[in-house]
C-alpha positions as CSV (number, residue, x, y, z in Angstrom):
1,X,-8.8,-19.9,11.9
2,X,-8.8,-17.8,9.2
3,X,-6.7,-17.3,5.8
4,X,-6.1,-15.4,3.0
5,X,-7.7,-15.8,0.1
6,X,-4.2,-14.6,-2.3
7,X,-1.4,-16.0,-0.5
8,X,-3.0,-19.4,-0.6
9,X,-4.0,-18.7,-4.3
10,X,-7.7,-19.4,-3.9
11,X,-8.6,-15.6,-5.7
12,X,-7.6,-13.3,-8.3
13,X,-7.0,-10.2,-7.6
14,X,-8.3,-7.2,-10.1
15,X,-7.5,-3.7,-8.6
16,X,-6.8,-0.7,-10.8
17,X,-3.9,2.0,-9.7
18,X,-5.9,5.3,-8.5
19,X,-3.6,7.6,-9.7
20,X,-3.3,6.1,-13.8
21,X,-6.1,3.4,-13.7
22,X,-3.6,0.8,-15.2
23,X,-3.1,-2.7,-13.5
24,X,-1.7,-3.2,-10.1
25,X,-0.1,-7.2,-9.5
26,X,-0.1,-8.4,-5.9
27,X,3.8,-7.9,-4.8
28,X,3.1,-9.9,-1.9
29,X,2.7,-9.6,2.0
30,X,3.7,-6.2,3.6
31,X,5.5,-8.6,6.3
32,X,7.5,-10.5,3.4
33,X,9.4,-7.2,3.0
34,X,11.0,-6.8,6.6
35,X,13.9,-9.1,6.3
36,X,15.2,-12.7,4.6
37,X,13.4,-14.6,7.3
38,X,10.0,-12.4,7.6
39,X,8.2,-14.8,5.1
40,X,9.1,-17.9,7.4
41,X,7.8,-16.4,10.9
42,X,4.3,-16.9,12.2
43,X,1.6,-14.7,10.1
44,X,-0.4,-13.6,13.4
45,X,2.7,-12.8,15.2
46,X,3.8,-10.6,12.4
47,X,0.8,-9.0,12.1
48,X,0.7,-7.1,15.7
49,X,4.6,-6.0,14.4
50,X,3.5,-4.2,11.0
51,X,2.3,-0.6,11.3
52,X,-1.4,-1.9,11.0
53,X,-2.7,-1.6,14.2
54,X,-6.5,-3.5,13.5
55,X,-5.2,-6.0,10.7
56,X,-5.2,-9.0,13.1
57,X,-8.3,-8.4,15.1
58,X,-9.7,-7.6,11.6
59,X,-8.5,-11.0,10.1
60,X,-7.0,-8.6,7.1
61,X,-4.2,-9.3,4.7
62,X,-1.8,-6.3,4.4
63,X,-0.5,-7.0,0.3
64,X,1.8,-4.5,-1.8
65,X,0.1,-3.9,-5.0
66,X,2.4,-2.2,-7.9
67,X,1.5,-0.4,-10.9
68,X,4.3,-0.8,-13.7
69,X,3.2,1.9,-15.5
70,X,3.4,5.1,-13.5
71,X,4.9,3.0,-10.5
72,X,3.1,3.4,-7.8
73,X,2.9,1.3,-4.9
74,X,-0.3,0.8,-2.5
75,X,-0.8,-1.3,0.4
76,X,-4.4,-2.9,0.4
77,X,-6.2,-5.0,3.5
78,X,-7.6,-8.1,1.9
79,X,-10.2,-9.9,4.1
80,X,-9.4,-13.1,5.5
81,X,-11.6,-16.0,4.6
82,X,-12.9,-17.6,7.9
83,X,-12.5,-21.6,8.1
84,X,-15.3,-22.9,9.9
85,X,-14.0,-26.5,9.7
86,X,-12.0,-26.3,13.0
């Protein structure tokens, strides 16, 4: 089992916008943004319906990062931390 290290709040993420170098925040989950119910399906079963064709064999995150001040919007694979307690 594996899990992401932002959506379950154990990191901080620090990326900088390419195009101005400001901030980007995490927006959230690419999947969070289908529909009202996305956020409450099952993550894996998303992931093999959201455009990123390797992000569930790769055990990666697909987030929405968003720079406020020239507005631009990047999608970034975070890496999954592996549980080996199972």
């Amino acid at each position: 089992m594996s899990m992401c290290p932002i959506c379950n709040q154990l990191s901080v993420t620090q990326y900088r916008c390419p195009s101005c170098l400001g901030k980007m925040e995490d927006s959230g989950r690419v999947m969070d943004y289908y529909d009202d119910y996305s956020a409450y399906l099952e993550i894996d079963g998303m992931k093999l319906e959201d455009g990123y064709p390797e992000d569930e064999k790769e055990k990666q995150c697909p987030h929405v990062f968003y720079c406020s001040q020239c507005t631009t919007e990047n999608v970034l694979l975070i890496h999954e931390w592996r549980n080996e307690c199972n």
